[in-house]
C-alpha positions in Angstrom: -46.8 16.8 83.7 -43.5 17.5 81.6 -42.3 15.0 78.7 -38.8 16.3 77.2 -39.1 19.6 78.4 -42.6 19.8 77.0 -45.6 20.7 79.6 -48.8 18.2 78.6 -52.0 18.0 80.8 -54.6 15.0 80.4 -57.9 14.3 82.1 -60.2 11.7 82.2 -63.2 12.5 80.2 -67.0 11.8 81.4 -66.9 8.4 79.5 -65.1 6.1 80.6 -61.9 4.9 78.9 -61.8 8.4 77.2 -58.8 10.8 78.1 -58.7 14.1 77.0 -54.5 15.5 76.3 -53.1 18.7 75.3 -49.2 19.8 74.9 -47.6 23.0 73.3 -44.5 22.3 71.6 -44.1 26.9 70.4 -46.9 28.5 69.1 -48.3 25.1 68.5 -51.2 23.8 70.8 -51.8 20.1 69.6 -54.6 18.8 71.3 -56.3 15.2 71.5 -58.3 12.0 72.7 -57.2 8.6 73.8 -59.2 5.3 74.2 -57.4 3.0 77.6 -59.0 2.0 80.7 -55.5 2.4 81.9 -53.9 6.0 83.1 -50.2 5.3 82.9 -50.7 3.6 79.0 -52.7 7.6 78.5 -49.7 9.2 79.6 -47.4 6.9 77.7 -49.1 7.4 74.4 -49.2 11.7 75.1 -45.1 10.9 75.2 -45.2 9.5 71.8 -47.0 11.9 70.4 -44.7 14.6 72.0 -41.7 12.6 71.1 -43.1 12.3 67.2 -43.7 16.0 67.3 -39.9 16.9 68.6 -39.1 14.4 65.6 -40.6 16.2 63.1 -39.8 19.4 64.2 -35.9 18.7 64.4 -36.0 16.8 60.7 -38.1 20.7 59.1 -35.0 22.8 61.0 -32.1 20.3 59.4 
């Protein structure tokens, strides 16, 4: 999946309710669980964390 121009994968885990994420933003592999039953609120919450990543990243280069 792409977020912002940012490639992220995530995969259910063998509990359930568990997701498993992972995005590179650079060098950077940022990597990650999430507790939700539902699949599209797993992928919503790997866009904040990629959008909160692109913020902090633009505020160290201003």
């Amino acid at each position: 999946m792409n977020h912002r121009g940012v490639e992220f994968t995530i995969a259910k885990t063998a509990i359930p309710g568990i997701w498993q994420w992972k995005f590179r933003i650079g060098d950077q592999i940022k990597t990650g669980k999430t507790e939700t039953r539902i699949d599209l609120l797993a992928i919503r919450r790997v866009q904040l964390r990629i959008d909160r990543e692109l913020k902090a990243i633009g505020r160290k280069t201003a």
